[in-house]
DRENKE-784321 format. One record per residue: x, y, z of N, C-alpha, C, O in turn; residue in three letters. Coordinates in Angstrom, 1 decimal, decimal comma. Example, Ala and Ser with C-alpha at 12.3 -4.5 7.8 and 13.67 -1.06 7.14 Angstrom:
# DRENKE-784321
+--------+--------+--------+--------+--------+--------+--------+--------+--------+--------+--------+--------+-----+
:     nX :     nY :     nZ :    caX :    caY :    caZ :     cX :     cY :     cZ :     oX :     oY :     oZ :  aa :
+--------+--------+--------+--------+--------+--------+--------+--------+--------+--------+--------+--------+-----+
:   13,2 :   -5,7 :    7,8 :   12,3 :   -4,5 :    7,8 :   13,2 :   -3,3 :    7,8 :   14,2 :   -3,3 :    8,5 : ala :
:   12,8 :   -2,2 :    7,1 :   13,7 :   -1,1 :    7,1 :   12,9 :    0,0 :    7,9 :   13,4 :    1,1 :    8,0 : ser :
+--------+--------+--------+--------+--------+--------+--------+--------+--------+--------+--------+--------+-----+
This chain:
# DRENKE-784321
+--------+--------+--------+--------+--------+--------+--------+--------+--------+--------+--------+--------+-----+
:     nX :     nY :     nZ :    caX :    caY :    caZ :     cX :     cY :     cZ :     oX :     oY :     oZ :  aa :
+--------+--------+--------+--------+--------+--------+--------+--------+--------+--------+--------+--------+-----+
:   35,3 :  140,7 :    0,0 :   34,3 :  139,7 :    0,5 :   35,0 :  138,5 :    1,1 :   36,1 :  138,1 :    0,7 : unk :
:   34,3 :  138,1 :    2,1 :   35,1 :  136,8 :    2,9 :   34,6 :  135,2 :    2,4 :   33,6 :  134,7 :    2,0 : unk :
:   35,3 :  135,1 :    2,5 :   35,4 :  133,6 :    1,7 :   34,2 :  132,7 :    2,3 :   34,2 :  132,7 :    3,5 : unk :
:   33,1 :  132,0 :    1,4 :   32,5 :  130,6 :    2,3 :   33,3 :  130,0 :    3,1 :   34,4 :  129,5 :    2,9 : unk :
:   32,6 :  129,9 :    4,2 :   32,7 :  128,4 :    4,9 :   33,4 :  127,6 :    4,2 :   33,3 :  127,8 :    3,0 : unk :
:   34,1 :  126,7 :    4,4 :   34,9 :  125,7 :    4,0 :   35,9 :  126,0 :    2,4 :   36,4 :  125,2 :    1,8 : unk :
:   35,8 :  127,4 :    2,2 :   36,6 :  127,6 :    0,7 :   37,7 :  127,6 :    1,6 :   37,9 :  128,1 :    2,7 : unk :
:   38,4 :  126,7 :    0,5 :   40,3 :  126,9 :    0,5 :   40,7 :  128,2 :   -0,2 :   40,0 :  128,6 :   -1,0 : unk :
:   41,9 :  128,9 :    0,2 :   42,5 :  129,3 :   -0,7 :   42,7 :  128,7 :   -1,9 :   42,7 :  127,5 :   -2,3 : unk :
:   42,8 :  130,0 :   -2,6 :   43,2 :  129,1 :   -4,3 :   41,7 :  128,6 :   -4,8 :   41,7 :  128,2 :   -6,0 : unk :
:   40,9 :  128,5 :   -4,3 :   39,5 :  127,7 :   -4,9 :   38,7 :  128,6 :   -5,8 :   38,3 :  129,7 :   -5,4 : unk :
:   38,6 :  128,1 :   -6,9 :   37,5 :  129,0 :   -7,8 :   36,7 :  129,5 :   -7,1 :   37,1 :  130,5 :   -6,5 : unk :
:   35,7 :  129,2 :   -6,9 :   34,7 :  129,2 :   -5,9 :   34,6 :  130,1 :   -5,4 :   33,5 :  130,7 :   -5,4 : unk :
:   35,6 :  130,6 :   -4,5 :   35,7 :  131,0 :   -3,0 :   35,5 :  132,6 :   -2,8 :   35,5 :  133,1 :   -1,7 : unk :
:   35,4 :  133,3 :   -4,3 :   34,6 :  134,1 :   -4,7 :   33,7 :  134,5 :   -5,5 :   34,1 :  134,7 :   -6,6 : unk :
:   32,0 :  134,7 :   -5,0 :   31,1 :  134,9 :   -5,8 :   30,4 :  136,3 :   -5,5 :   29,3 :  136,1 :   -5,0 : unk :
:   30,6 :  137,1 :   -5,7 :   30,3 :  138,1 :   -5,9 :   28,7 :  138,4 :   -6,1 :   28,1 :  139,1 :   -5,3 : unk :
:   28,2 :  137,9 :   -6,9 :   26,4 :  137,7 :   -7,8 :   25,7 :  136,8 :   -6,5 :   24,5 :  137,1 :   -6,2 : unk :
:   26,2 :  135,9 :   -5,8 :   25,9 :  135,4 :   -4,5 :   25,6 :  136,1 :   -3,7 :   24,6 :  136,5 :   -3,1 : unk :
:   27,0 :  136,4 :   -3,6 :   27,1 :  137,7 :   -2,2 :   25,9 :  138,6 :   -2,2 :   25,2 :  138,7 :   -1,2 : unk :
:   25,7 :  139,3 :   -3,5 :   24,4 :  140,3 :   -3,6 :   23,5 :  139,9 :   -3,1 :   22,8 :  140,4 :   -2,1 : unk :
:   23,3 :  138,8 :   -4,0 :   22,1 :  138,3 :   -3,8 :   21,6 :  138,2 :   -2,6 :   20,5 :  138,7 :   -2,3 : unk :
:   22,2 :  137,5 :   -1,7 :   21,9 :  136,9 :    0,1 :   21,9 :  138,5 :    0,7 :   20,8 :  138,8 :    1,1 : unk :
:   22,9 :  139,5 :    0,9 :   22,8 :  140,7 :    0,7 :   21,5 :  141,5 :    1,3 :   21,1 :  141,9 :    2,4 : unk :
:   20,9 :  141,5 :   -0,5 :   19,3 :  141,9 :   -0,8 :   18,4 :  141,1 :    0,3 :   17,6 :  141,6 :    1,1 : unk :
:   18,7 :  139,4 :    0,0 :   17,6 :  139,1 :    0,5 :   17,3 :  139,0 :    2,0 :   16,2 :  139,0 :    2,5 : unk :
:   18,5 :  138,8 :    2,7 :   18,4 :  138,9 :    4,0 :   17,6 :  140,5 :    4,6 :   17,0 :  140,6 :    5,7 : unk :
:   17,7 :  141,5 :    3,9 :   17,0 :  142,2 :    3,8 :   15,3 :  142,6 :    3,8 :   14,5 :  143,2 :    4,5 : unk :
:   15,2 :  142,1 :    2,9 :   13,8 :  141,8 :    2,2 :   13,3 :  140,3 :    2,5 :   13,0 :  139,6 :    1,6 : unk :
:   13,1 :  140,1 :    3,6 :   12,6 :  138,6 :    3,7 :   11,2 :  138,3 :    2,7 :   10,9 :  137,3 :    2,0 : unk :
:   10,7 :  139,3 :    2,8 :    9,6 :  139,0 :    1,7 :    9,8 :  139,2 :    0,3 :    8,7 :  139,4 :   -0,3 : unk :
:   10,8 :  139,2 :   -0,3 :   10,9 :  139,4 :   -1,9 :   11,3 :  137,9 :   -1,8 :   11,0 :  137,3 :   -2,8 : unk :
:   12,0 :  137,3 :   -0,7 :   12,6 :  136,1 :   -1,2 :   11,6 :  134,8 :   -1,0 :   11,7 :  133,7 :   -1,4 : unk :
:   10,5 :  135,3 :   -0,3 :    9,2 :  134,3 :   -0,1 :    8,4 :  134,5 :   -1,5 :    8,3 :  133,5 :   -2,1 : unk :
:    7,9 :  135,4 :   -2,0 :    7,6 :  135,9 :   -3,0 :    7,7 :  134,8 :   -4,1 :    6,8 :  134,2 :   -4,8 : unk :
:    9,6 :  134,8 :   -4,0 :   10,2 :  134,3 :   -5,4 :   10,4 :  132,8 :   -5,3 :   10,8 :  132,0 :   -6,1 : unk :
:   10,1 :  132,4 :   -3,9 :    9,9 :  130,7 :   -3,6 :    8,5 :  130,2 :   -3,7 :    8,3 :  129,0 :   -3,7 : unk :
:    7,2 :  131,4 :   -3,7 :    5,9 :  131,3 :   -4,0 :    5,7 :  131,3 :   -5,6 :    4,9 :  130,6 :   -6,2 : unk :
:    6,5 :  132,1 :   -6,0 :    6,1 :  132,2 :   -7,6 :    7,1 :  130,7 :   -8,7 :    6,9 :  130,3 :   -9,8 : unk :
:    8,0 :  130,5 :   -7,9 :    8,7 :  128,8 :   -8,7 :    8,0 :  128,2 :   -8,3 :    7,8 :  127,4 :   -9,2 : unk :
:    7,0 :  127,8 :   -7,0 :    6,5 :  126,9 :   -6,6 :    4,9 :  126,8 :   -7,5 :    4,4 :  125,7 :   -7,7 : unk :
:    4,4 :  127,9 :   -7,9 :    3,4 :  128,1 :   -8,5 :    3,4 :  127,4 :   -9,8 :    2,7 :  126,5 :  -10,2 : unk :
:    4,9 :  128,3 :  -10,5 :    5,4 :  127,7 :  -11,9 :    5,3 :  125,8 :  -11,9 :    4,8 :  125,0 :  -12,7 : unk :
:    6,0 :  125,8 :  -10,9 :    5,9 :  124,1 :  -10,9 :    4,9 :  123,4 :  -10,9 :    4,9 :  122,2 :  -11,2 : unk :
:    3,9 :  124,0 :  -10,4 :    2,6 :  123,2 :   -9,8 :    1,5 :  123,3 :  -11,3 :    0,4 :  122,8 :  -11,5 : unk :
:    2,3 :  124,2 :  -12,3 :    0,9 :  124,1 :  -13,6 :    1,8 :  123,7 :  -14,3 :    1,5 :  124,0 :  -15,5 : unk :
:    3,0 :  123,0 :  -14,0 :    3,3 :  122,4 :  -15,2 :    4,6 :  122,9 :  -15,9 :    5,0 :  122,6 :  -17,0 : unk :
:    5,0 :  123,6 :  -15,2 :    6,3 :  124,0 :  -15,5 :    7,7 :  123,0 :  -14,5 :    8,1 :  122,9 :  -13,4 : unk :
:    8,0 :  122,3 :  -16,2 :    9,1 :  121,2 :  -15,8 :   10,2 :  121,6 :  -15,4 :   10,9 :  120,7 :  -14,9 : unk :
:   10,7 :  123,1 :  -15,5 :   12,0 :  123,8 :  -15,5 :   11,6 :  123,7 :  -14,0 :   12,0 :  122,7 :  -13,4 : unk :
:   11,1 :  124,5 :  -13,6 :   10,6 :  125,3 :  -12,2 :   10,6 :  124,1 :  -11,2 :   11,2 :  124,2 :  -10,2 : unk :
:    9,9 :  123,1 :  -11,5 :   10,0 :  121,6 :  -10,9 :   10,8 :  120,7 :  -10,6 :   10,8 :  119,9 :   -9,7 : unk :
:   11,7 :  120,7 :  -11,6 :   13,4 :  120,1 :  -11,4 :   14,1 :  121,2 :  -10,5 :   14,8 :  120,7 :   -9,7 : unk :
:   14,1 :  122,4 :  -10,4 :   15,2 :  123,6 :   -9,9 :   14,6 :  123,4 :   -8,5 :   15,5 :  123,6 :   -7,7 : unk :
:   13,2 :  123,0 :   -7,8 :   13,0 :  123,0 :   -6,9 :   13,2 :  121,6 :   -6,5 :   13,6 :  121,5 :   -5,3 : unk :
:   13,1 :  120,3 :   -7,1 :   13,2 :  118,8 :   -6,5 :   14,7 :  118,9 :   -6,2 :   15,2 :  118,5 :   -5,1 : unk :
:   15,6 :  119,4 :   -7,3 :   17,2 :  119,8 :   -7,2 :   17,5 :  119,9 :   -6,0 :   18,1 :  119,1 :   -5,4 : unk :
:   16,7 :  121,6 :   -5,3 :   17,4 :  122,2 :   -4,5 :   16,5 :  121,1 :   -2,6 :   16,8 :  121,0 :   -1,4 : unk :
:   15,9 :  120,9 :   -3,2 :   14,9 :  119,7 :   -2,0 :   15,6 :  118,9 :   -1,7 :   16,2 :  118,7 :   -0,6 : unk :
:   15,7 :  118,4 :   -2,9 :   16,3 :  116,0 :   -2,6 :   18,0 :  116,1 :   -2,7 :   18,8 :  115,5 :   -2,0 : unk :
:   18,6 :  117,1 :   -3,9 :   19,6 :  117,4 :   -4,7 :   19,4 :  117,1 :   -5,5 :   18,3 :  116,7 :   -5,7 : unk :
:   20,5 :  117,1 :   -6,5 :   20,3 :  116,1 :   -7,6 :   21,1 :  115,0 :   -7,7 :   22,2 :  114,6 :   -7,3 : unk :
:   20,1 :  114,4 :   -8,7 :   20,5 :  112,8 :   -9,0 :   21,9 :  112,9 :   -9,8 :   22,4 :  113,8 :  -10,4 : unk :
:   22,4 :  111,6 :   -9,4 :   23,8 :  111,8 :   -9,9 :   24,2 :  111,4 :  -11,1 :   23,2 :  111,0 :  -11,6 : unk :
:   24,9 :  111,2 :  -11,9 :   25,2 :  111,0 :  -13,3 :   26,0 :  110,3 :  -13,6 :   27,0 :  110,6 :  -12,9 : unk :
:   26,1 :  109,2 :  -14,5 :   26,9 :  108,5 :  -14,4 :   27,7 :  108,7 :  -15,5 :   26,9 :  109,3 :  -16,2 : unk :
:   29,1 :  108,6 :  -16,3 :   29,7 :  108,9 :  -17,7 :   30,7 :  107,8 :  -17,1 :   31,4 :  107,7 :  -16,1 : unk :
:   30,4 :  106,7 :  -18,5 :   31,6 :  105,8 :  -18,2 :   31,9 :  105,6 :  -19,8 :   31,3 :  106,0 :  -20,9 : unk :
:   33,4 :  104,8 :  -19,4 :   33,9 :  105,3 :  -21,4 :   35,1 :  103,9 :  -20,8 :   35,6 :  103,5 :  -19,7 : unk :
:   35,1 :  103,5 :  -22,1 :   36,6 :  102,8 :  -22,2 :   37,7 :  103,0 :  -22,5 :   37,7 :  103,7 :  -23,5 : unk :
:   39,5 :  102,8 :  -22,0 :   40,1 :  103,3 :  -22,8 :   41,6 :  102,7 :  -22,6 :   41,3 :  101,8 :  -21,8 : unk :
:   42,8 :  102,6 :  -22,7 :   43,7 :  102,0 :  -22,5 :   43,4 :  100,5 :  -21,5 :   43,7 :  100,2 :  -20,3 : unk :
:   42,9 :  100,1 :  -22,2 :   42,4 :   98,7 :  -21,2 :   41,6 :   99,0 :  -19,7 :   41,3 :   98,1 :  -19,0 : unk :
:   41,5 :  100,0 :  -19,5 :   40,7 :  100,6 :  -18,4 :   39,3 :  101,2 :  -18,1 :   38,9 :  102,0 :  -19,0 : unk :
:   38,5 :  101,0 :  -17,3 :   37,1 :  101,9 :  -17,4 :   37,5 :  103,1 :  -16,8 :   38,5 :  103,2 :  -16,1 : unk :
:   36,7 :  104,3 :  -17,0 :   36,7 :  105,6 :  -16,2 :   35,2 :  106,0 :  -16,0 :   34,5 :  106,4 :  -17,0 : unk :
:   34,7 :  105,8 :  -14,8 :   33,9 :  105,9 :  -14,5 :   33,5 :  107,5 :  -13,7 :   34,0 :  107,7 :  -12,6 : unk :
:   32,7 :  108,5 :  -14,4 :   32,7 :  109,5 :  -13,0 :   31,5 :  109,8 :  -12,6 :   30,6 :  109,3 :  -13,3 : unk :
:   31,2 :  110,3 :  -12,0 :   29,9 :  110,6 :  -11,1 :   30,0 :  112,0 :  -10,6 :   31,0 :  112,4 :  -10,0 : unk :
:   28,8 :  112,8 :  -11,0 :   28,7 :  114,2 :  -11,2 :   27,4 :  114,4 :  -10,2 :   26,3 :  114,0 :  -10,6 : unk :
:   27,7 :  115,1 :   -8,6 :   26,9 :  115,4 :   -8,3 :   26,9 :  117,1 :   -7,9 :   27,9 :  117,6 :   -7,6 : unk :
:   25,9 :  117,6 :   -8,0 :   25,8 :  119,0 :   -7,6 :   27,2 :  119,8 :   -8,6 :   27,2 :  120,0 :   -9,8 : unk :
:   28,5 :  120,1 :   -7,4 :   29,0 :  120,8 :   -8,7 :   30,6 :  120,2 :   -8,3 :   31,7 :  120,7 :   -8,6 : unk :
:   30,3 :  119,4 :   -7,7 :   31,3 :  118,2 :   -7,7 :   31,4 :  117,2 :   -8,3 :   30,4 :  116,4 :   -8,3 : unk :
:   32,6 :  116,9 :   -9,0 :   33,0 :  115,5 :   -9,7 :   34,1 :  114,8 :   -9,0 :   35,1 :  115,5 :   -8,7 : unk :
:   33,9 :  113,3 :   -8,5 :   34,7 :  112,6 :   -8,2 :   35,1 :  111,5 :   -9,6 :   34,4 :  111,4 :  -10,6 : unk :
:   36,4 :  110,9 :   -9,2 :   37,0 :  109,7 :  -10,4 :   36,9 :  109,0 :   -9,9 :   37,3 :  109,2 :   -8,7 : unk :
:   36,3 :  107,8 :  -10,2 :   36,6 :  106,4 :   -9,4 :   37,4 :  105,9 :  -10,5 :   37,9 :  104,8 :  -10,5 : unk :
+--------+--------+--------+--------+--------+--------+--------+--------+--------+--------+--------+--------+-----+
């Protein structure tokens, strides 16, 4: 399998296999994958909070997170978005 777009060598990432399938199938089947964006959107709309965050996620992204801590006279602050962590 060929690497994403922008994977480095060496990058965890840069093989997903369960991905790969997936796009695979669905580029195939354009209607199983409408289906399965009609039936999260359904779930969300009566009230399913799971289904509603996985879609505002994949919409807006997600919100970012903050973890700050004290430690050798220093703050460490990080910020977690998607499935990236930066240190400031």
């Amino acid at each position: 399998m060929a690497r994403p777009k922008g994977a480095r060598t060496g990058n965890k990432h840069a093989e997903r296999p369960i991905t790969g399938a997936l796009l695979r199938l669905l580029k195939r089947e354009r209607k199983r994958l409408d289906a399965i964006v009609r039936g999260l959107a359904d779930k969300a709309a009566a009230g399913d909070v799971a289904a509603f965050r996985e879609l505002a996620d994949r919409i807006e992204g997600k919100v970012p997170q903050t973890i700050a801590g004290t430690g050798d006279g220093g703050a460490l602050t990080v910020i977690i978005k998607g499935q990236d962590a930066s240190i400031l």
